[in-house]
MDAnalysis code that builds the backbone (N, CA, C; Angstrom):
import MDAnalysis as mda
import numpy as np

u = mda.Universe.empty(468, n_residues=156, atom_resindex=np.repeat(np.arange(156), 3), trajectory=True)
u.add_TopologyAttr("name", ["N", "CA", "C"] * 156)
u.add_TopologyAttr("resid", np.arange(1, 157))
u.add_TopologyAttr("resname", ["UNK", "UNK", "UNK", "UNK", "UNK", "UNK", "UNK", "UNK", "UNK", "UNK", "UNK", "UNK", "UNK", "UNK", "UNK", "UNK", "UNK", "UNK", "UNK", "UNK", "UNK", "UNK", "UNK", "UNK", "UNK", "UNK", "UNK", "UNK", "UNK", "UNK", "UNK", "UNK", "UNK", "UNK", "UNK", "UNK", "UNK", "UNK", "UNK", "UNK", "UNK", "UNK", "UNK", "UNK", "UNK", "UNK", "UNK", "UNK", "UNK", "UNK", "UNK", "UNK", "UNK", "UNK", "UNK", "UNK", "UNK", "UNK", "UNK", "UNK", "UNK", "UNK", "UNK", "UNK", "UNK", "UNK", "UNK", "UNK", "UNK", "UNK", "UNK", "UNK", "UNK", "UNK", "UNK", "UNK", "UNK", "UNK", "UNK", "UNK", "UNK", "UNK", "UNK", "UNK", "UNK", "UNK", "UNK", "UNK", "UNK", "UNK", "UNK", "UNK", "UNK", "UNK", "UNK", "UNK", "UNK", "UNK", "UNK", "UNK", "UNK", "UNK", "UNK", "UNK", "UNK", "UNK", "UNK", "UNK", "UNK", "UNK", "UNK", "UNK", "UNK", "UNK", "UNK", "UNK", "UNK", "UNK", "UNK", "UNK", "UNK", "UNK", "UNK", "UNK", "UNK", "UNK", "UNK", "UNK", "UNK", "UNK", "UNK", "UNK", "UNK", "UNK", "UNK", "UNK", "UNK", "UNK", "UNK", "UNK", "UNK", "UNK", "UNK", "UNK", "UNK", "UNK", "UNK", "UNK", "UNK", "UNK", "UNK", "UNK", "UNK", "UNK", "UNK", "UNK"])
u.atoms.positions = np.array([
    [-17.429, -0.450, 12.033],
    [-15.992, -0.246, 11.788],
    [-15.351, -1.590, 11.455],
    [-14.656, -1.570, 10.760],
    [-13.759, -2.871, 10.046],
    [-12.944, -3.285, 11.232],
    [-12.588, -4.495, 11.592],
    [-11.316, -5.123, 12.169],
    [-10.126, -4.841, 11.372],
    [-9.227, -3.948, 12.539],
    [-8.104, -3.601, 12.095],
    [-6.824, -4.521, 12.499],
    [-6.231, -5.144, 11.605],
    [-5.086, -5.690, 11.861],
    [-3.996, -5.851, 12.600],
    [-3.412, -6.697, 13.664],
    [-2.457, -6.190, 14.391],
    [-1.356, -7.464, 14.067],
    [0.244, -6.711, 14.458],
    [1.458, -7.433, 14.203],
    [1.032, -9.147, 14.894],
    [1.726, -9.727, 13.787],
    [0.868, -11.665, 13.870],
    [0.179, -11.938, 13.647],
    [-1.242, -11.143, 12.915],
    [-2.243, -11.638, 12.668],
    [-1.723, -12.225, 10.829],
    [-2.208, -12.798, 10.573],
    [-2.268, -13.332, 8.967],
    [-2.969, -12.370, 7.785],
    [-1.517, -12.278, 7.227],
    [-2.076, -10.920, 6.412],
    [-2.857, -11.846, 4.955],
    [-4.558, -10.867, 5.101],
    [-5.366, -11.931, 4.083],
    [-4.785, -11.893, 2.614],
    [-5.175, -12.884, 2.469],
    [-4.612, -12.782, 0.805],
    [-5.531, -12.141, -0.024],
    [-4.915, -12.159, -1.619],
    [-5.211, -11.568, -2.786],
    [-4.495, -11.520, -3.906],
    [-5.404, -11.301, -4.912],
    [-4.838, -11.925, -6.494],
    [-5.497, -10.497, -7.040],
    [-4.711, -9.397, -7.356],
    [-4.952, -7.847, -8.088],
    [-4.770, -7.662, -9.228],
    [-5.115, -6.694, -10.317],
    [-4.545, -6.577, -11.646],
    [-3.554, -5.438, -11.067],
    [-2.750, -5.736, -11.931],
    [-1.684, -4.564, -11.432],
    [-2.019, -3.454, -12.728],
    [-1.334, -2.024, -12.382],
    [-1.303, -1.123, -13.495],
    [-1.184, -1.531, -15.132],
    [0.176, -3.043, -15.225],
    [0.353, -3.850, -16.369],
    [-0.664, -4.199, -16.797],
    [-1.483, -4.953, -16.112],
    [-2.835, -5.752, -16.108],
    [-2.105, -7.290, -15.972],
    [-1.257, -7.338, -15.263],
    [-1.025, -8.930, -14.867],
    [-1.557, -8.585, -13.248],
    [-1.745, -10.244, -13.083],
    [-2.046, -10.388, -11.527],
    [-1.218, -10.191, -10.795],
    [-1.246, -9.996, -9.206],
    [0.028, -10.281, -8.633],
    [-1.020, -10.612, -7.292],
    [-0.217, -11.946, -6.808],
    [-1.019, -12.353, -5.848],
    [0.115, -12.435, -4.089],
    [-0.406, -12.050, -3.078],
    [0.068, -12.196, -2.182],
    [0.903, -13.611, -1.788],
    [-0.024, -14.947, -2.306],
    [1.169, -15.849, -2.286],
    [2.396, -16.500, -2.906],
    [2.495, -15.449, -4.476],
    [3.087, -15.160, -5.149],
    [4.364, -14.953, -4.786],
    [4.174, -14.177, -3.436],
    [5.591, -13.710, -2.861],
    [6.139, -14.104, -1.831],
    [5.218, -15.658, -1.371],
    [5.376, -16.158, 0.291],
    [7.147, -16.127, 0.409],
    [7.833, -16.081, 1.513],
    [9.219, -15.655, 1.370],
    [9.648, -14.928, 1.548],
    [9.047, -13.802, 1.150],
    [9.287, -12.711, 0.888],
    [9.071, -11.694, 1.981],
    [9.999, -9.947, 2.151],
    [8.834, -9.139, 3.606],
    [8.285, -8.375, 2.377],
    [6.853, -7.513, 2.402],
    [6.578, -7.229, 1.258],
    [6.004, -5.849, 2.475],
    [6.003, -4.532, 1.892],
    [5.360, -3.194, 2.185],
    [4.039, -2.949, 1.280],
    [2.820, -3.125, 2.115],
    [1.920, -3.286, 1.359],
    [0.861, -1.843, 1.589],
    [1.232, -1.202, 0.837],
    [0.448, 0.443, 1.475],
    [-0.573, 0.580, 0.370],
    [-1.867, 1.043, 1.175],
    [-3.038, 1.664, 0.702],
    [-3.355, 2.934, 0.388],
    [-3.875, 3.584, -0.565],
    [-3.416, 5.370, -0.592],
    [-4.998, 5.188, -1.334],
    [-5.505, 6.509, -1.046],
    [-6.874, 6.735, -1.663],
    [-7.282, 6.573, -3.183],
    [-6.527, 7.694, -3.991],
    [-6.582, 7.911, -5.206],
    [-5.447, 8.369, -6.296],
    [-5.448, 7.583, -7.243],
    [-4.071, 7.711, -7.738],
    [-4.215, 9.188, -8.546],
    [-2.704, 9.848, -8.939],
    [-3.010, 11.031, -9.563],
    [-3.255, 12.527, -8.265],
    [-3.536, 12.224, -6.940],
    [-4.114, 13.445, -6.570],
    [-2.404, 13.890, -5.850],
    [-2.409, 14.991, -5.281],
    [-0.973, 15.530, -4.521],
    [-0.609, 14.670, -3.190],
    [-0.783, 14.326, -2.543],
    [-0.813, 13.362, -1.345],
    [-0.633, 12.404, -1.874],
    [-1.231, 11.418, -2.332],
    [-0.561, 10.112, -3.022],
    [-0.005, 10.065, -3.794],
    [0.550, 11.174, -4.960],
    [1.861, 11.447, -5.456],
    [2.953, 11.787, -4.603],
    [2.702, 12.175, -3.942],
    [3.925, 12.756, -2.944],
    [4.265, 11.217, -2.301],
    [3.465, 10.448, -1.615],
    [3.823, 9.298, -0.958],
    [4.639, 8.750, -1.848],
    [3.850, 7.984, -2.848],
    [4.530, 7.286, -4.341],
    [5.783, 7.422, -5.120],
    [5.901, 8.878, -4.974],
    [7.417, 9.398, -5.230],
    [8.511, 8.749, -4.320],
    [8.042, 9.256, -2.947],
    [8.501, 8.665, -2.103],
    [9.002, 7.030, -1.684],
    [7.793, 6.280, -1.813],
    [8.616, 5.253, -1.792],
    [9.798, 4.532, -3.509],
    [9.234, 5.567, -4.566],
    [9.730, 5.534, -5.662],
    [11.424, 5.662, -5.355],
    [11.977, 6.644, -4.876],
    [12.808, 7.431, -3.891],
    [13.507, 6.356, -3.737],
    [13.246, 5.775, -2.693],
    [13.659, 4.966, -1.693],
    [13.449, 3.152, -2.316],
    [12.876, 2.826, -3.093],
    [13.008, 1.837, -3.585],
    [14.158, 1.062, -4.025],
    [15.066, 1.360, -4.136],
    [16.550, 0.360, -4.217],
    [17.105, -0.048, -2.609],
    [16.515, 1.212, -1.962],
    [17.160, 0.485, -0.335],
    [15.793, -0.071, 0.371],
    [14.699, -0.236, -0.355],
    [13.639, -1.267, 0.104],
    [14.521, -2.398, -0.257],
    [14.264, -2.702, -2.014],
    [15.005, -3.887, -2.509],
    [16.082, -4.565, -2.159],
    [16.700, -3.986, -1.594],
    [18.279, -4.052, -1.287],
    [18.279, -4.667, 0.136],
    [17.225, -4.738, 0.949],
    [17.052, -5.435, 1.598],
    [15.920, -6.919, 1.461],
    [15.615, -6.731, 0.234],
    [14.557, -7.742, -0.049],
    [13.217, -7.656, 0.316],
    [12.754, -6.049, 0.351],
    [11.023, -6.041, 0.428],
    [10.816, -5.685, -0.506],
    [9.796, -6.153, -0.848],
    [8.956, -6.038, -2.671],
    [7.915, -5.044, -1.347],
    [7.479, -4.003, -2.457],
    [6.670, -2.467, -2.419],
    [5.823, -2.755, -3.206],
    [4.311, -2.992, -2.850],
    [3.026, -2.552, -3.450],
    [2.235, -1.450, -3.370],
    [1.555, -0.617, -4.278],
    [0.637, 0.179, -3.860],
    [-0.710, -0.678, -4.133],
    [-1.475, -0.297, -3.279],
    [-3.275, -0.493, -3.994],
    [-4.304, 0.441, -3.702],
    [-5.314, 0.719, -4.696],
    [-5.867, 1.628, -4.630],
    [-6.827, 1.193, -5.361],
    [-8.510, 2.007, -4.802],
    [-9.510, 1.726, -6.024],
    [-9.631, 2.195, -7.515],
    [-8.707, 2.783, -7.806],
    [-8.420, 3.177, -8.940],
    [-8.348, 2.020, -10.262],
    [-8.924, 2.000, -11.516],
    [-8.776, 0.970, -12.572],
    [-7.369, 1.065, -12.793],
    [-7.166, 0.102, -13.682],
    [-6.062, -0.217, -13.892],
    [-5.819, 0.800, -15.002],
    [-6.320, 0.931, -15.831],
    [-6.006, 2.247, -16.520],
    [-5.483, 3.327, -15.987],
    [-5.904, 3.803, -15.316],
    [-5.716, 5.300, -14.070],
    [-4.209, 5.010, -13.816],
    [-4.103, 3.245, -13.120],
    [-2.951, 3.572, -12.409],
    [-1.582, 3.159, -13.513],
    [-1.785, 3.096, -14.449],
    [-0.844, 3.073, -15.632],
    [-0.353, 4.456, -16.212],
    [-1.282, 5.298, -16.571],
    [-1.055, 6.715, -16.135],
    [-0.177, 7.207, -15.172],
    [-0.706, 6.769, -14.192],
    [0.041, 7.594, -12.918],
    [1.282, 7.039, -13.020],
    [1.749, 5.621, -12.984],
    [3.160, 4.805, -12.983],
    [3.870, 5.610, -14.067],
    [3.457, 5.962, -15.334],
    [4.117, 6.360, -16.294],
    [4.291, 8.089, -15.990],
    [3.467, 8.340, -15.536],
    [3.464, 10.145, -15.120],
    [4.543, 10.310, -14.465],
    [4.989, 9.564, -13.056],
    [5.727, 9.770, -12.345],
    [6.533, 8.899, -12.301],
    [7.240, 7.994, -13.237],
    [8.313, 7.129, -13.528],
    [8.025, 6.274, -12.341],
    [7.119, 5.452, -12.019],
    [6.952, 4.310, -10.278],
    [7.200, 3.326, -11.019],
    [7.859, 2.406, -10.470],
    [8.401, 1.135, -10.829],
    [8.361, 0.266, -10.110],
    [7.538, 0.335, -9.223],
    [7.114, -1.282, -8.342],
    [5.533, -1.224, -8.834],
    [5.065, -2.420, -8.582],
    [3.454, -2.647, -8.764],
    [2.498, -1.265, -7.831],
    [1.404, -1.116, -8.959],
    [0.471, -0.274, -8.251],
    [-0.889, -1.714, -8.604],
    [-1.760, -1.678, -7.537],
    [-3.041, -2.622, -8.165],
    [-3.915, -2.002, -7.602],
    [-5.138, -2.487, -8.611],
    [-6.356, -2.317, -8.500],
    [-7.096, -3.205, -8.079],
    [-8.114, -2.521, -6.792],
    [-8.972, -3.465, -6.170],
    [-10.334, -2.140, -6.003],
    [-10.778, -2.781, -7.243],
    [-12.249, -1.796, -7.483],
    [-13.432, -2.002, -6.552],
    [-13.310, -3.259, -6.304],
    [-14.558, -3.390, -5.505],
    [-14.427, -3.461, -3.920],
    [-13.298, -2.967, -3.463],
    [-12.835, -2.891, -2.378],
    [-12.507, -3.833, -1.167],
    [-12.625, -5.046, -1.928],
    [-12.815, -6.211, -0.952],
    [-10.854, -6.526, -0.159],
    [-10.224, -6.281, -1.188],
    [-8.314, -6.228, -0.022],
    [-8.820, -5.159, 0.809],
    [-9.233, -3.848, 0.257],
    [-9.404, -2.621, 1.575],
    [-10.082, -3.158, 2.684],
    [-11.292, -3.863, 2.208],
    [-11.647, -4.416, 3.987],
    [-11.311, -5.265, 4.521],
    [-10.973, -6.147, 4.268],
    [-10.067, -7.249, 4.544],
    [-8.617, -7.180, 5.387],
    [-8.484, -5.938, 4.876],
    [-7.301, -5.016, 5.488],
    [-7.631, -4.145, 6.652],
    [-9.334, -3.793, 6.608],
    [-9.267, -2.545, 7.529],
    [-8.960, -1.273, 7.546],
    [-8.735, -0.959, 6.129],
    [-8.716, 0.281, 5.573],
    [-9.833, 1.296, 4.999],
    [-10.826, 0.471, 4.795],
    [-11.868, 1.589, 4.286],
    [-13.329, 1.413, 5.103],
    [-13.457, 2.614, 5.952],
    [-14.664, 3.550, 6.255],
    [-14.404, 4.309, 7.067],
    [-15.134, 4.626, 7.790],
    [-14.834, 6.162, 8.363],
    [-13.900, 6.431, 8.416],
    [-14.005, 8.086, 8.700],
    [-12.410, 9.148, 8.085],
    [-12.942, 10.318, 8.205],
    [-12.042, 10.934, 8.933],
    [-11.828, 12.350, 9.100],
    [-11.719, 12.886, 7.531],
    [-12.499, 14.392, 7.073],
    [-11.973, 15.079, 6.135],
    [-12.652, 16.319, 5.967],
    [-11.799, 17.366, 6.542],
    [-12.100, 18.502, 6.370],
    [-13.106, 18.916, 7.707],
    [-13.118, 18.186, 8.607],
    [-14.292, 17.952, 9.733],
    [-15.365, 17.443, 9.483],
    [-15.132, 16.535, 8.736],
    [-16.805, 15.673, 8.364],
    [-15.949, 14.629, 8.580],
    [-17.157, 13.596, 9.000],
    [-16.847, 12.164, 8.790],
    [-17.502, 11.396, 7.530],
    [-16.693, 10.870, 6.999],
    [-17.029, 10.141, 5.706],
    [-16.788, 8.807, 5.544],
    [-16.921, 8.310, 4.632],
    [-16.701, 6.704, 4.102],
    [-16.031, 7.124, 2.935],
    [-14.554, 6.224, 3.136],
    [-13.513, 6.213, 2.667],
    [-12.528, 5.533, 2.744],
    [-11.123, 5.648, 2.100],
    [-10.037, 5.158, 1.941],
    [-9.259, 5.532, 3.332],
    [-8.583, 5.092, 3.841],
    [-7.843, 4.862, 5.422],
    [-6.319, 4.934, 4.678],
    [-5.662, 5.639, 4.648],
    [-4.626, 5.454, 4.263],
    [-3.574, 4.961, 5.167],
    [-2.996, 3.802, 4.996],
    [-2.242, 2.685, 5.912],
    [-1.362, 2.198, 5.140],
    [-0.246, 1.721, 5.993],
    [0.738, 0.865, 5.626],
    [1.229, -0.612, 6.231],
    [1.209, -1.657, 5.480],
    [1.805, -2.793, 6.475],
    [2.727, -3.309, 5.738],
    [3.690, -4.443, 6.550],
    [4.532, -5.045, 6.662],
    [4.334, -6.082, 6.471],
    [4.327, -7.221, 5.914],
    [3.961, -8.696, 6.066],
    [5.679, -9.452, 5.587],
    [5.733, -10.059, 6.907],
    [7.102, -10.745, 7.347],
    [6.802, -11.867, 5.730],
    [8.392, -12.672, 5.957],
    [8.289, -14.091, 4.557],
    [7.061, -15.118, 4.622],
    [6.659, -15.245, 5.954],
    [5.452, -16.057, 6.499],
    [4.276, -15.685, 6.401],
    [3.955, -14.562, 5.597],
    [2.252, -14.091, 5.482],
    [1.893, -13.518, 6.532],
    [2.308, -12.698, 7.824],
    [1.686, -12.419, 8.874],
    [2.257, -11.002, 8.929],
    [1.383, -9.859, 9.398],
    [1.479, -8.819, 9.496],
    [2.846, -8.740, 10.544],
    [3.929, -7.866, 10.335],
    [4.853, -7.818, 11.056],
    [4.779, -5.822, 12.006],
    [4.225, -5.598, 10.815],
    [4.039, -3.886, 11.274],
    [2.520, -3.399, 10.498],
    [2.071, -2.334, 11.549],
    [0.314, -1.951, 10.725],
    [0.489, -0.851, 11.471],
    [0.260, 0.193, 9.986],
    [0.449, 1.746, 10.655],
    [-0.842, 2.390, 9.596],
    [-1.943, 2.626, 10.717],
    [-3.451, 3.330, 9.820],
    [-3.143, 5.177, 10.010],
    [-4.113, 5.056, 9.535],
    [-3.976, 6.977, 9.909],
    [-2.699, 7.318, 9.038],
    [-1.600, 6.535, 8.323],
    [-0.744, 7.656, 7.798],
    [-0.868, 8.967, 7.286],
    [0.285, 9.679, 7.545],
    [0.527, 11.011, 6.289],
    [1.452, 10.995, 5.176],
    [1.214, 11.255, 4.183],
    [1.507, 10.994, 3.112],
    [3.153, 11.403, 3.633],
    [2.827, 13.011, 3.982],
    [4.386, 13.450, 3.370],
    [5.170, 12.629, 4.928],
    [6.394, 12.067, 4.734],
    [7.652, 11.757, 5.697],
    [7.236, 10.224, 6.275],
    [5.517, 9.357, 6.008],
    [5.792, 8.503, 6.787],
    [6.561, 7.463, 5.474],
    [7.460, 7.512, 4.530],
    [8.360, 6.609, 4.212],
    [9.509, 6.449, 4.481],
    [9.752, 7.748, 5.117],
    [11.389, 8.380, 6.069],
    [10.925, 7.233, 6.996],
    [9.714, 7.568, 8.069],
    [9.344, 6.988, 8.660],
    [9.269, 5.491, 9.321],
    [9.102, 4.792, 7.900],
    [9.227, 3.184, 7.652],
    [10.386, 2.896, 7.769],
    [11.195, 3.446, 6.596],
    [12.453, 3.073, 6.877],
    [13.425, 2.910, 7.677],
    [13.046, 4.232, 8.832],
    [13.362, 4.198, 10.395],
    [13.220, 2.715, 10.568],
    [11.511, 2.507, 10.637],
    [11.344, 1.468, 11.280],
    [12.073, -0.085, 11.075],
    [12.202, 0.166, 9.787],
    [12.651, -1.126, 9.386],
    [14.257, -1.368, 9.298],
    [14.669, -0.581, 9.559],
    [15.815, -0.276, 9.704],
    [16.803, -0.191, 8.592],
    [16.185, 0.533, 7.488],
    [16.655, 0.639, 6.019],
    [17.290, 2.203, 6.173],
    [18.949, 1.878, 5.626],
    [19.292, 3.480, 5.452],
    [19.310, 3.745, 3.916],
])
């Protein structure tokens, strides 16, 4: 099982192609609080539904000054599609070879359907202006945990 992340630990870095195909790198944004959520596969109903969601809610992310990433193993092709399918307008990136997912603690075992598998962990974190995990929520559900966040973060 991967080491899973907890609030203060140093959120690892990374340099992604985004859906554009520019990079976007975690220290890119030091300064910054950034929502950095992992979702399995772009295109399927569950991670559209999330994506919408924080799509949704994206001016009262901004509006407080968190930049919203998605990442997913999906090519960058795929997730250009999907951005354009469903009008998303913050970065989606691609990390094909899965090395942010473990690094993160997001990918292997997983419940699905009553099997256990090797897979995508669908999670969300927080990383304060200082690079350090401020919030780490694994196990999400797609539908309500962005109501959810926003609770947390205290975004109306």
């Amino acid at each position: 099982m991967t080491q899973r992340l907890e609030p203060g630990d140093a959120a690892p870095g990374f340099t992604l192609t985004s859906a554009d195909g520019d990079d976007v790198s975690l220290d890119s944004l030091h300064g910054k609080r950034v929502v950095l959520y992992f979702y399995p596969a772009a295109m399927t109903p569950g991670c559209t539904k999330q994506a919408c969601d924080f799509r949704d809610n994206l001016a009262a992310l901004t509006g407080k000054g968190i930049t919203v990433l998605g990442v997913s193993k999906d090519k960058p092709a795929k997730l250009r599609q999907f951005a354009e399918r469903d009008a998303l307008t913050f970065p989606l990136l691609s990390d094909e070879d899965l090395e942010v997912h473990k690094a993160y603690g997001v990918y292997g075992e997983k419940q699905n359907y009553g099997k256990t598998i090797m897979g995508v962990i669908r999670s969300t974190f927080v990383i304060d202006p200082d690079g350090k995990i401020e919030k780490a929520f694994y196990n999400v559900r797609a539908t309500g945990h962005v109501a959810r966040l926003l609770k947390e973060l205290g975004v109306s």
